[in-house]
N, C-alpha and C positions, 0 to 999 in steps of 0.2 A: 331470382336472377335469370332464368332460361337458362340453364346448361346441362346438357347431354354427353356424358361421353361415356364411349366401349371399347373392346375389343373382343371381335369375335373368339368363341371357343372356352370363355368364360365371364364372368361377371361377377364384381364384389359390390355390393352395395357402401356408400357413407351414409349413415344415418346421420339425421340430423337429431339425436339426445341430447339432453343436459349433458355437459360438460364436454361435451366434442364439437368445438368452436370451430366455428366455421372462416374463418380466415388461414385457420390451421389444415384444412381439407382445402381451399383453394393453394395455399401454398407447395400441399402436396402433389395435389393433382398439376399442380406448372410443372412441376419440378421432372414429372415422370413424363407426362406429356412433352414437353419441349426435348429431354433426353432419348426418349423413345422413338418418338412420331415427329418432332421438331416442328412443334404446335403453340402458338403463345394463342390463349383466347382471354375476353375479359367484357364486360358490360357495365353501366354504371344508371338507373335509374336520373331519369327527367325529373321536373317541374311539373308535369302534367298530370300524376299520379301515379299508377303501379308502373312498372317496369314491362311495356308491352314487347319490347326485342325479347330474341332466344339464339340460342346456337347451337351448335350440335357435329361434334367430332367423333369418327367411327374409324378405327384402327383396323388395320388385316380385314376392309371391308369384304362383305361380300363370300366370308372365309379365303379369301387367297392373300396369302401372307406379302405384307410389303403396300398393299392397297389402300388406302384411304380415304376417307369423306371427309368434306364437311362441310358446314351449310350455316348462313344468318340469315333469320327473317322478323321480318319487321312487324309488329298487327299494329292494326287501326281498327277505328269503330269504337262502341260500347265493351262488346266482346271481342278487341284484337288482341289480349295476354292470349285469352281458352284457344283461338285460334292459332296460334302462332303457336305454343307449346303444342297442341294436337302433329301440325305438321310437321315441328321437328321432330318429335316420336315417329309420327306414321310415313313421312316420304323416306327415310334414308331406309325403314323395315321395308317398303316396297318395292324399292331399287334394287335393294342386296338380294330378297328374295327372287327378285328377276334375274340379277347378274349369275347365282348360286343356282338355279336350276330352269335352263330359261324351257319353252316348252318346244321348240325345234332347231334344228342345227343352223335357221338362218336367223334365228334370235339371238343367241349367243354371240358376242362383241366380239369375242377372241375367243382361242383356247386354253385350254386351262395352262398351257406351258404359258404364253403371252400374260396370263393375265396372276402369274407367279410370279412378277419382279419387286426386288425388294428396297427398299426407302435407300439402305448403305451400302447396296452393292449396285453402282451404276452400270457398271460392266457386263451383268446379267439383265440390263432393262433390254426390252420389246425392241426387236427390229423387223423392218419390212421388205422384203426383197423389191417391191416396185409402188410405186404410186395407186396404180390399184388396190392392193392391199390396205393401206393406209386407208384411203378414200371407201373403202368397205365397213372398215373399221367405224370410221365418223359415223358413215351410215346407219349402222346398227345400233350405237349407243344411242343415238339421237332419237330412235325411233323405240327404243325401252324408255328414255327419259321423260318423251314429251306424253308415252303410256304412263307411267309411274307417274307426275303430276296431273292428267286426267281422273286416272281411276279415286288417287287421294281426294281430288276436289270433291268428284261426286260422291264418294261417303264422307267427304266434309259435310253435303249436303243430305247423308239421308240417314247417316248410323253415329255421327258424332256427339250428339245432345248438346250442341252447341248452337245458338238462334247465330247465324250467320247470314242474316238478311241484308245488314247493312255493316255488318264486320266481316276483316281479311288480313289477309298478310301479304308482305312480298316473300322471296327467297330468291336468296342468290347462294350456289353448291359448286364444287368443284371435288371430281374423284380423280386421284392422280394415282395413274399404273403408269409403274417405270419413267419414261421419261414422256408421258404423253399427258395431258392436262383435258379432261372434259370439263366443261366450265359450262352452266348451265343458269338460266336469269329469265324470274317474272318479278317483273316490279321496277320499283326506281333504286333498291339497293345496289353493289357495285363491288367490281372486283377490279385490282390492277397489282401488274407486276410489278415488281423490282428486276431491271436487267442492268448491264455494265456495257457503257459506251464504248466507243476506241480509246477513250485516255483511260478506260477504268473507274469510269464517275457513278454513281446509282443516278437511272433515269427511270421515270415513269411509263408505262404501259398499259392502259386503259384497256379491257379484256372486255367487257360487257359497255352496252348499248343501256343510258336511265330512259327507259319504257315510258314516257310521258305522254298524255291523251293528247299533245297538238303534232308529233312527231308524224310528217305525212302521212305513211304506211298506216299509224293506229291513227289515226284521224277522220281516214280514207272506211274506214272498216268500221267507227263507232258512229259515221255519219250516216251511212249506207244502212243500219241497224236503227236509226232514229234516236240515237242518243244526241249528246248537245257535248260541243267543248266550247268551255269560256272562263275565264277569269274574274275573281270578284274585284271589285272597284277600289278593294284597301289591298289587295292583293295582286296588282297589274302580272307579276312576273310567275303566276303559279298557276298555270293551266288546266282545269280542273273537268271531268265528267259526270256530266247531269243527266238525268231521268228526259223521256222527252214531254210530259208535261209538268213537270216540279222540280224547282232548283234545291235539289238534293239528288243524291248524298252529298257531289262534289268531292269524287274521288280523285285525289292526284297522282294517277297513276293509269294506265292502259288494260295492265295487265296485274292479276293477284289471284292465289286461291280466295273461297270466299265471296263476298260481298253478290248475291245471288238477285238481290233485286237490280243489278246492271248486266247479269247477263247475259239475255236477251236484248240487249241494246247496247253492245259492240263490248263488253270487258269479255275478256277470255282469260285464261288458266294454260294455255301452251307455251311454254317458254323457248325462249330462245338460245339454240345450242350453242357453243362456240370450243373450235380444238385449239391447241396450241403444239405443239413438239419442245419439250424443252432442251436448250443448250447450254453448254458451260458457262455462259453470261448470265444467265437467270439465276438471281440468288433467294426470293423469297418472292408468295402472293398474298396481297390483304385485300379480305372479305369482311365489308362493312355495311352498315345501316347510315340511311341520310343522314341522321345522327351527326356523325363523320364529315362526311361529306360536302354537308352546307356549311361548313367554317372552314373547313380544313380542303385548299386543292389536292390535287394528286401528289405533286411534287413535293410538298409538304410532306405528306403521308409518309413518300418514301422515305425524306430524311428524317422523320422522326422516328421511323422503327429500323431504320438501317445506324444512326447513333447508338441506337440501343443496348448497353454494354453487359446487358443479361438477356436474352433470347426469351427465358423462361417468361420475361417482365413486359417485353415489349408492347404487346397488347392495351396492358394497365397504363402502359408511360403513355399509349397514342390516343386513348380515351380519355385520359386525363387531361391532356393537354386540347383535345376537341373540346371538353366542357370549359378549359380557361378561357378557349376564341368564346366560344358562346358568351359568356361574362362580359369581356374586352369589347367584340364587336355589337352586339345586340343586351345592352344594359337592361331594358325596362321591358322583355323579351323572356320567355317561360324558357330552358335550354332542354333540349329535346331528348330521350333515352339512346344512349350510344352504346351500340354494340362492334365488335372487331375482334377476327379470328386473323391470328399471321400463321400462315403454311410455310415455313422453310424449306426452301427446294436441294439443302447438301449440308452435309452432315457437321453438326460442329467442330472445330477443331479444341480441344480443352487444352489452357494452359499448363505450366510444369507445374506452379502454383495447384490448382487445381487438382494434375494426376495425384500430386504427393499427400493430398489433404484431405480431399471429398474421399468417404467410406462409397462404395459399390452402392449401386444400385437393389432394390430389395426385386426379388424375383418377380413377386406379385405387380399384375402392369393391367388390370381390367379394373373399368370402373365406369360407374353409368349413377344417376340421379339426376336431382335440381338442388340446387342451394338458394334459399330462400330468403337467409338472412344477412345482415349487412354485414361485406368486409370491414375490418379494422382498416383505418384510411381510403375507403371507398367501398363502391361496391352499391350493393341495392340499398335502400333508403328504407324507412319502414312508408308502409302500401296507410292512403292516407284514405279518409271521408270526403274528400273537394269534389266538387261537382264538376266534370270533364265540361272545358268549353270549347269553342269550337278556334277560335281565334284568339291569339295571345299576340299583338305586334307581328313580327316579321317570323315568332319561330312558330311556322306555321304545323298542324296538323294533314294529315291522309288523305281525311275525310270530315264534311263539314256538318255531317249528321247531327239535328242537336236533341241527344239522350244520355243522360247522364250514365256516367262509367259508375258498376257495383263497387264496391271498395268493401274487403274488411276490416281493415284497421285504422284508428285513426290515424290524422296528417300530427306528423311534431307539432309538438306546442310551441308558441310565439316565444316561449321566456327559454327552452331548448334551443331554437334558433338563435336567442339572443348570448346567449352563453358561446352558442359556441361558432358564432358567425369573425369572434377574434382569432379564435385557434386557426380554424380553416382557412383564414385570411392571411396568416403569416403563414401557413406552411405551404399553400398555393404558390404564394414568393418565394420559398425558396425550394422549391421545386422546379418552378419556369423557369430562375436562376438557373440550377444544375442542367435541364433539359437543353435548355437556348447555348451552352457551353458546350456539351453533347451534341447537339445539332450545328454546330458552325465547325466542326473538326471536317465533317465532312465535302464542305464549301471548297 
């Protein structure tokens, strides 16, 4: 599945043993996360074979309590799963290690008072006595982050034993101190807010720029470098970066860790910074994979995790409902690996229901692995033998490299599918049923 999660100062591992099922670890882990940290994350395995998204949540990052990460990225290529699980391990360790001891006093973003506000006490968040402080602020972060995904890329490229010649990832991260949002994007992944209009309505807020090769700025820069952008002929609308004498790899994207035979002809690894300040209108931010994205607008997005009558769940309810567009709009169409982490920006409120009924919270709040096997009603699929193709219809692929992806296990059997293509069928219905009633309260 790609998931990562911690909190500094400790660490408990979930084993994945016989008899410690794994939908039972996913349920836990919501359950502390969302109460904690006020985190829904969730991923649900493609059509296309393994599960190449990941993600990755880091609590009290950095060691300064109340701080948090986290991060979706997407791989492509032969090798985009190795890649993509390397970078969620290795960039949020090379951030925190920067923010936790940086190496001079104009490195450091803030000070350690600043950079000690906590998720449930807004009252204690970061304040600036002038515009220049702020504007120092940006500055700094900006320039540990776009070092933290250099130095990752280049031992992507020289200590990871991962062949990354023609595979990469995107990532999109966001570290929130107090009430300040650094929001950080390579790739076509995507983050936007949830904020509250003048009537009080959830409206959409697009926080990252999708990195695509024809967008002037990387265009300007992959052309000048002698790469190519173009479009294939079954593909008009998907703008694509080529080698300058071989129509390959055909990456759709500008910008990614990885993919090392584009780098000298205009792909880069420096991502693009973006701050935010948040206010009392901001209620929540989703960090997604195209996945997402290409079915599901913005405004959709918001109302499907703002209906959302369990926080903990929310994630699972907007990936699911991404794989039903997929289905509905693109029939004959492979549906792509959706990933989505929701960040809640203010603290739940628990009903009386709730105070009187839920037992406490258990002390223990550290936890970090991957979960591998499939949830009970979702979740990863088992990792098949099919031979990665490059074009499926409209649900297109990164990269149009054609090398077949390793797999180790096989793909479900035809008479598996056939069993249980009825169950999945009716409980999709009444799901979209419950959801779509959930979704129009807020209209």
């Amino acid at each position: 599945m790609g998931i990562c999660c911690s909190r500094e100062g400790g660490r408990l591992e979930l084993e994945e043993a016989e008899g410690w099922f794994p939908w039972k670890q996913d349920d836990f882990l919501q359950e502390q996360l969302s109460g904690a940290a006020g985190v829904s994350m969730h991923t649900k395995q493609g059509w296309k074979g393994v599960n190449q998204d990941a993600m990755a949540v880091c609590q009290d990052f950095a060691g300064h309590k109340g701080q948090i990460f986290c991060g979706v990225f997407d791989g492509h290529g032969p090798h985009g799963r190795e890649v993509a699980r390397h970078v969620r391990d290795a960039l949020p360790a090379k951030l925190s290690s920067s923010l936790a001891a940086p190496k001079t006093e104009e490195d450091a973003p803030s000070s350690n008072a600043d950079l000690d506000s906590s998720f449930d006490k807004s009252d204690d968040s970061t304040t600036f006595s002038d515009a220049s402080d702020e504007s120092q602020l940006i500055s700094s972060w900006k320039s540990l982050i776009v070092k933290a995904f250099e130095d990752v890329d280049e031992e992507l490229r020289l200590h990871s034993g991962i062949d990354c010649i023609c595979s990469g990832t995107t990532a999109v991260t966001v570290v929130r101190q107090g009430d300040h949002l650094i929001i950080s994007n390579l790739g076509d992944s995507r983050a936007v807010l949830c904020a509250r209009n003048s009537k009080d309505r959830p409206v959409s807020v697009q926080l990252t720029t999708d990195l695509k090769p024809d967008l002037p700025g990387e265009a300007e820069r992959i052309l000048s470098c002698k790469g190519r952008v173009f479009a294939m002929d079954d593909e008009p609308d998907v703008p694509r970066l080529w080698l300058p004498d071989q129509d390959a790899p055909g990456l759709a994207m500008a910008r990614a860790f990885g993919d090392f035979c584009l780098k000298n002809h205009g792909l880069i690894c420096t991502p693009e910074v973006y701050y935010r300040k948040l206010s009392e209108k901001d209620d929540f931010l989703v960090l997604a994979t195209d996945g997402i994205w290409d079915v599901l607008s913005n405004k959709e997005v918001v109302k499907i995790v703002s209906s959302a009558s369990d926080r903990s769940k929310a994630a699972k309810q907007l990936v699911e409902r991404a794989v039903r567009a997929w289905r509905r709009k693109f029939p004959t169409s492979m549906v792509d690996d959706c990933a989505a982490v929701c960040l809640f920006l203010k603290p739940a409120v628990p009903s009386e229901e709730e105070n009187t009924m839920k037992p406490p919270h258990a002390s223990v709040l550290s936890f970090t692995g991957s979960f591998r096997k499939a949830l009970s009603g979702g979740g990863e699929a088992e990792e098949g033998t099919a031979v990665w193709k490059a074009l499926e219809g409209v649900a297109r692929v990164n990269s149009v490299i054609r090398l077949p992806r390793m797999l180790s296990r096989r793909w479900r059997s035809g008479s598996m599918d056939e069993n249980n293509n009825g169950q999945e069928s009716s409980k999709i219905e009444q799901e979209s049923s419950k959801t779509d009633q959930e979704s129009s309260k807020i209209d």
